[in-house]
C-alpha positions, 0 to 999 in steps of 0.5 A: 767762150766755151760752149758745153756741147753735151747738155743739148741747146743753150740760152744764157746771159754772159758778160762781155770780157772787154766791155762788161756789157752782157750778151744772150748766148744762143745755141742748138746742138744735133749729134754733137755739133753746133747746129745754130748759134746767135749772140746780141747785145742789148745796144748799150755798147 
């Protein structure tokens, strides 16, 4: 998973690659940097 530091924080929904579940995606950026990250599944796997 590529995360795209320069837009600040981030949530979104991606599909898992191996299941095809989705996953939210949740990031915070300071300076650059990840300053928070978390990713949960819906419980279906």
């Amino acid at each position: 998973m590529l995360l795209d530091l320069t837009g600040g924080g981030q949530t979104y929904v991606e599909d898992c690659e191996v299941c095809c579940n989705p996953i939210s995606i949740y990031f915070e950026v300071d300076d650059g940097a990840i300053a928070g990250f978390q990713a949960e599944t819906s419980g279906q796997i």
